[in-house]
N, C-alpha and C positions, 0 to 999 in steps of 0.2 A: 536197148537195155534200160536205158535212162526213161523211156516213156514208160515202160514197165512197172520202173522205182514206183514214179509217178503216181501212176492207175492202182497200185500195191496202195500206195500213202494215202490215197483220195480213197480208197474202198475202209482203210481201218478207221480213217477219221467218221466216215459215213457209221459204221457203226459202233465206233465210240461214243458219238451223237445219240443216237438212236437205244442205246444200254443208258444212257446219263438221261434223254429224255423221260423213258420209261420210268425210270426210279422216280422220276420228280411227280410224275402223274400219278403213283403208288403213294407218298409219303401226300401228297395234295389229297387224297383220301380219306386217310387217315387220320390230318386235321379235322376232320370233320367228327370224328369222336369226341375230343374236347368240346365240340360245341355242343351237342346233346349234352355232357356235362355242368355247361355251363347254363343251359336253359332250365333243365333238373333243376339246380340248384340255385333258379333265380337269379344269378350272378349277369352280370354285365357285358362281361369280356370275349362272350360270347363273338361279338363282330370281329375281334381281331385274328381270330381262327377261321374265321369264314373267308376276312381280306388278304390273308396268309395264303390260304387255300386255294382261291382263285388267282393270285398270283404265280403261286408253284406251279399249278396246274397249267396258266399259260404257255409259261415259259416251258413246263415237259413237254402239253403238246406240241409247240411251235419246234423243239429239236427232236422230235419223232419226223415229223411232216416234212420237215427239210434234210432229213438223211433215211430217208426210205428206201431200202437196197434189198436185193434179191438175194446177194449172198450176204449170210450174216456169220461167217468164220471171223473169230479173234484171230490175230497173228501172237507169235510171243511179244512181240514188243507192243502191240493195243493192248495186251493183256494187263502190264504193270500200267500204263496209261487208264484204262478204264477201273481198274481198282482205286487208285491213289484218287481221279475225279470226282469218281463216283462216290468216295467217302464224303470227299471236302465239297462237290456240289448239296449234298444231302443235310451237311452238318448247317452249311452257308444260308440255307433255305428253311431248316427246322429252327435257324435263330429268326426269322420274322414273327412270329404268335410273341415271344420275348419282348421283341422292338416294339410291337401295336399294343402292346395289354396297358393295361394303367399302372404296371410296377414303375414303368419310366423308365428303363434300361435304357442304355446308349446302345449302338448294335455291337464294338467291342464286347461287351461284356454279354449279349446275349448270343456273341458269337461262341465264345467261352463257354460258355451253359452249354447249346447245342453240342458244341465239338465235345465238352467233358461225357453228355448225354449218348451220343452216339458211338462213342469208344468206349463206351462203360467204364470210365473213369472213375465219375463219381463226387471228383472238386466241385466247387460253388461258388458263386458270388451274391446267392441271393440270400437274402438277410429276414428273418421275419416269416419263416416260413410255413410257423402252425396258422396265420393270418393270409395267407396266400389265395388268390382264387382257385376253385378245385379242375378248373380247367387247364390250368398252368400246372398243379402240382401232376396230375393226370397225364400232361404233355411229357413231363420233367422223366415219368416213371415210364410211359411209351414210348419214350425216344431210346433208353435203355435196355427197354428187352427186343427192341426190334434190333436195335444196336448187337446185342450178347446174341441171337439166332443169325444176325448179318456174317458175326466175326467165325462163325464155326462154319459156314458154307465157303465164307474166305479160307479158312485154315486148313479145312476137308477137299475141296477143290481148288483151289489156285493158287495157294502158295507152297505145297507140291509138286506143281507142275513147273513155278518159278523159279524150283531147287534153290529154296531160300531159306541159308541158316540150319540146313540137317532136315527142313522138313522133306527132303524125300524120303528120307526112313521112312514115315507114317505113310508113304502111297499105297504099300500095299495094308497097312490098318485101316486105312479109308476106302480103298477101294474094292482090294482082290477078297480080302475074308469079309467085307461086307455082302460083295457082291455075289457071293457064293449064296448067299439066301433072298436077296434085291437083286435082279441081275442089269437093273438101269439105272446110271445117276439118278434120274429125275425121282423113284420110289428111294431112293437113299435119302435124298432130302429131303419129302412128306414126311417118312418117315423117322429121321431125326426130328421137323416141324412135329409134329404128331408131339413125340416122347418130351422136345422142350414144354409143350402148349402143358399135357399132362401133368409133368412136375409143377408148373406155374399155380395150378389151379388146386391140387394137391399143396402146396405152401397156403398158399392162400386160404383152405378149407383148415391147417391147420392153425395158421396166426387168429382165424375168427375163433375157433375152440380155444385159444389162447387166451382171451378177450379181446380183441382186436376189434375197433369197427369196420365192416364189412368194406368201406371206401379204403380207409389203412390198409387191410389188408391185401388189398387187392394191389394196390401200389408199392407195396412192400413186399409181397411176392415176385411179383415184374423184376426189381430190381436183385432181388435175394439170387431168385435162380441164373437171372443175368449176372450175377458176382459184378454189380455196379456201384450200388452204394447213394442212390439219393433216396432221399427220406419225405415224410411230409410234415416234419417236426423239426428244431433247430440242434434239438439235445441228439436225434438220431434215436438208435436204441433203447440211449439213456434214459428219455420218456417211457420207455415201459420198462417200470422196476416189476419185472414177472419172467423168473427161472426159465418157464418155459416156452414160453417167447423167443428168450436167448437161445436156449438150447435148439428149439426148430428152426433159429435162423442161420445156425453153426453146421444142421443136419443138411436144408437145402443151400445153403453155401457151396459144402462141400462135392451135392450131387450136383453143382451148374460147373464146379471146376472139375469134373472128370468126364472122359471122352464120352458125348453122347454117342458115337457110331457105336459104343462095347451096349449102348442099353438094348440097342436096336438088335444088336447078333444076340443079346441075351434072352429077348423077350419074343424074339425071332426060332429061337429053338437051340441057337447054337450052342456049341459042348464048352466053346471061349467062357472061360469066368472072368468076371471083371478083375477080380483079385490076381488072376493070374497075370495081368498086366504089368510090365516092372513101378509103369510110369504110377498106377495109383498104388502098390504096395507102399513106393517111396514116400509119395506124397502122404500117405494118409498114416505112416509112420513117424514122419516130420512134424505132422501137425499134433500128434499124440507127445511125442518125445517134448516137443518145445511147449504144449499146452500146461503139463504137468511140472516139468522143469521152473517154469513161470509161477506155479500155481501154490508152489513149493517156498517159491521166494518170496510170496507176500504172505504166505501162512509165519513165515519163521519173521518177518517183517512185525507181524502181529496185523495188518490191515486187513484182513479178512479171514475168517474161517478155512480150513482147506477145500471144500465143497463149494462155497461159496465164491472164494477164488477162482477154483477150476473151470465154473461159470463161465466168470469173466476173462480170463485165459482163454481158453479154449475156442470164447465167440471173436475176440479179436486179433487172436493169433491165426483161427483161421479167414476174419475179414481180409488182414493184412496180405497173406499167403497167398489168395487167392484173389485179391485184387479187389475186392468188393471195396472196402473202402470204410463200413462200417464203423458206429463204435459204440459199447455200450458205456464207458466209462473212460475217463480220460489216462490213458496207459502213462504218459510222460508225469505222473505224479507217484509213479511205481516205484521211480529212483535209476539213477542212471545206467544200471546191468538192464533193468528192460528198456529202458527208452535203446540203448545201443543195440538188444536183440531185435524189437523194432525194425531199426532203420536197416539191419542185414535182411532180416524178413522181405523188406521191400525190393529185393534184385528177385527173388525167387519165383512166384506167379506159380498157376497149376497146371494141370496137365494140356496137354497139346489136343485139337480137337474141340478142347470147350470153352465155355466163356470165361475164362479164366485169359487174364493179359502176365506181364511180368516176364523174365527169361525162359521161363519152364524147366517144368522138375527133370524134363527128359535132356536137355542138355548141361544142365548140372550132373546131370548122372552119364553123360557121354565123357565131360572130362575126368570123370572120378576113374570111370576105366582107363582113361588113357594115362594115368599117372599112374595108377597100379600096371598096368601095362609097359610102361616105362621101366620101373622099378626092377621088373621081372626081368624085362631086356638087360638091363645092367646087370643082374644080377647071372644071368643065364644067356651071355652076349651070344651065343652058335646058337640057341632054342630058339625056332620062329614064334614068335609070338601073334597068335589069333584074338582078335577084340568082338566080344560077343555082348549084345544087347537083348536078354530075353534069352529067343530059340533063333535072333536074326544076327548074322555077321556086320561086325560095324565095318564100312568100306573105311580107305583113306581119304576119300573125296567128304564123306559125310565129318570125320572128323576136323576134316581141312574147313569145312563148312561153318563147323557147329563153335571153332576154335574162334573164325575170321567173323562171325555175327555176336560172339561175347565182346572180343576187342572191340569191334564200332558200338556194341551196345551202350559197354563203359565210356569209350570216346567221348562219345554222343552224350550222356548225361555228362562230362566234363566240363563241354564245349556249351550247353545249355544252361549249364551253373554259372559259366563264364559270363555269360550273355547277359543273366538274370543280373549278377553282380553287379556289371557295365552302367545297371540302372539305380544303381544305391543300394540293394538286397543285403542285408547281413548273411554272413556266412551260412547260419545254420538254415535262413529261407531260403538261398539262394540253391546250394546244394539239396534239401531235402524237396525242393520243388519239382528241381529236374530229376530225379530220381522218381518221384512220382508220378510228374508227368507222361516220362517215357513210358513206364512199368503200370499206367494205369490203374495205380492205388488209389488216391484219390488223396487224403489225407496226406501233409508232410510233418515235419517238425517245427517246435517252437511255439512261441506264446503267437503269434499270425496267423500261418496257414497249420498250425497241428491241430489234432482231434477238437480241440477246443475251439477253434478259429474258423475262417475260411478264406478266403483268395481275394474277399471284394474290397477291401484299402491298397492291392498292389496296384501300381500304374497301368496306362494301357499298354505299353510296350511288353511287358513283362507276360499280361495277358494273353496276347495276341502269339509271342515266343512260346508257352506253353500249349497254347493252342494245338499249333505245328506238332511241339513235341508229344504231345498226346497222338495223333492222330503217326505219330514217326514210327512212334512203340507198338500201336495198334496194326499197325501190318507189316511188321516184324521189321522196320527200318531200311533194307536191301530194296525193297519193294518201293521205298519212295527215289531215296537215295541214288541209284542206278539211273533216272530220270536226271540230276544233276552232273551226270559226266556226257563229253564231250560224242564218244564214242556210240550214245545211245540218239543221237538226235542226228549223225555225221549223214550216214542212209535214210 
């Protein structure tokens, strides 16, 4: 039995090896685009994307090469293991082009950059950013959409299967009514690949008809439909004072936080309307209700027109909602009813399935039934009461789930404010960071790290703690977390 354990242990490390290899040999690649960038563009920096590259590239082949294996089955427990690595090797590795460029970053902080890049965060520490080399800014904006297409094959396939936080609900939205017109994972993902690539390039065709320069644009698409949030500007959005700018980055916002599997059955034939979804009715009812609510408040304020408001509303109620991180204008000078709708905005995130981070609208909307559910029970203690999401029954397991991933959610940003604190943090950075962090908005509060600010005067402790909690929230926290108890490591 024990030799078994053994030969079990030694085959998942062999292809944990061999999944963590391969990504590294993938992302060593694709370094290699910033440096055509940088040679375009006469720029310099060009070698440190090259020394990057061939370093990553080493080390993936060298853990290819030495865990070469015939079978290549995940077990469940290499599965949370190759997840959780395979982020933190990726992020660990896209911060070297950082460390070698001539900005001078310590690796700290270009550890920060990556990890915010590859969880589609969105935070910063880089300061000067309309002066930037365009092969950094270029990196900055590929690490994020490769990041936002990473996070929906995480969400679509394996955190489903890790029955983590309610997403088994969505098994059969990823799966079973996809596959009734895809009938194999592997066309499910081209196929979502396909519909992200689409939308990117669509953003981008529309920011240049916007005025946009064609380099902008293309960077500010990446990150738009990835709902990430870096720019290649310091001001963010706020450099382009033009309506329609804002408005097409509030439209593709919105399309990168809703389930791409609904574009795919859409454009696939299927009768499924997106709208008929619970999860986008809510979301895109919340983003309206609180756009306008907002919009209302600085008209009767006198700081803006109603229309003109509603602009501005609308583009960062839905950057914030959906995690993007965006901002076209400094909200926390709104007065304090919106700076407080803000920081509530920040628990929320969009729908499940896309590159939207945050709690999600669909477990916000699992406890609403179960308090109205409640209600009724009291009120009607002999009537069974049935808990329906859509046309699907909500189990007690999924409830039990979606209850026990809010509580460590909150926890978790508690216990990271704490940490923050521990280091000199004023209250309002300390909390609004971890808040961010987990929830992958990017932006927190206060004259620091709020829309106005960014992350690169915190220490490096602080850094390096966010880091984590970025990367905590990005795979839905169970998924790292379950790796720190006793139980998971005892076999």
């Amino acid at each position: 039995m024990d030799s078994a354990r053994t030969s079990t242990a030694a085959h998942s490390t062999k292809v944990v090896g061999l999944v963590i290899g391969a990504l590294l040999v993938a992302l060593a690649a694709v370094m290699l685009v910033p440096v055509l960038a940088e040679i375009v563009a006469r720029s310099d920096d060009w070698e440190a994307f090259l020394s990057s590259a061939v370093v990553t590239g080493f080390v993936g082949g060298a853990l290819m090469l030495a865990n070469q294996t015939d079978e290549r089955d995940l077990t469940h427990r290499a599965t949370f293991l190759v997840t959780t690595f395979g982020w933190l090797s990726v992020a660990a590795f896209s911060a070297l082009p950082f460390a070698f460029s001539r900005l001078d970053m310590n690796y700290t902080d270009a550890f920060f950059e990556a990890m915010s890049g590859v969880t589609t965060t969105g935070g910063t520490v880089m300061i000067g950013l309309d002066r930037a080399p365009p092969g950094i800014l270029l990196w900055r904006s590929l690490l994020q959409w490769i990041g936002g297409i990473g996070i929906i094959v995480t969400a679509v396939a394996i955190l489903p299967f890790l029955r983590v936080g309610g997403m088994q609900l969505f098994r059969t939205e990823s799966t079973d009514k996809t596959e009734k017109v895809l009938p194999r994972p592997g066309q499910i993902a081209v196929a979502i690949g396909e519909v992200y690539l689409l939308l990117t390039l669509l953003c981008a065709l529309a920011y240049i008809v916007g005025g946009m320069t064609p380099f902008d644009a293309m960077n500010h698409a990446m990150t738009t439909v990835a709902t990430a949030g870096f720019s290649t500007h310091d001001a963010s959005f706020g450099y382009f004072e033009n309506s329609f700018i804002h408005w097409t980055g509030t439209i593709f916002m919105i399309s990168g936080a809703v389930p791409l599997a609904l574009y795919v059955q859409t454009l696939r034939g299927s009768n499924e309307k997106i709208w008929n979804d619970p999860q986008v009715r809510g979301f895109i009812s919340l983003l309206a209700g609180v756009s306008v609510l907002l919009a209302l408040w600085l008209a009767a304020r006198g700081d803006y027109g109603f229309f003109e408001a509603l602009t501005h509303t609308a583009f960062n109620v839905t950057s914030i909602v959906t995690t993007a991180g965006f901002t076209s204008d400094d909200y926390q000078l709104w007065g304090p009813f919106a700076v407080m709708v803000f920081f509530i905005l920040m628990f929320v995130g969009g729908c499940t399935g896309s590159t939207a981070g945050g709690m999600k609208i669909f477990r916000l909307q699992i406890l609403a039934i179960l308090f109205k559910t409640q209600v009724r029970q009291t009120l009607y203690p002999h009537v069974a009461q049935t808990m329906r999401y859509g046309e699907r029954t909500v189990s007690r397991e999924i409830v039990f789930s979606v209850a026990l991933f809010v509580f460590v959610y909150l926890a978790s940003m508690l216990v990271v404010a704490m940490a923050l604190a521990a280091f000199g943090l004023d209250f309002t950075t300390a909390l609004s960071s971890a808040v961010t962090s987990i929830a992958n908005v990017g932006p927190g509060l206060g004259p620091i790290v709020g829309p106005a600010g960014n992350f690169a005067t915190l220490p490096d402790g602080p850094k390096l703690i966010m880091a984590f909690a970025m990367l905590l929230g990005r795979l839905e926290l169970l998924t790292v977390l379950v790796m720190f108890s006793k139980d998971y490591w005892e076999r």
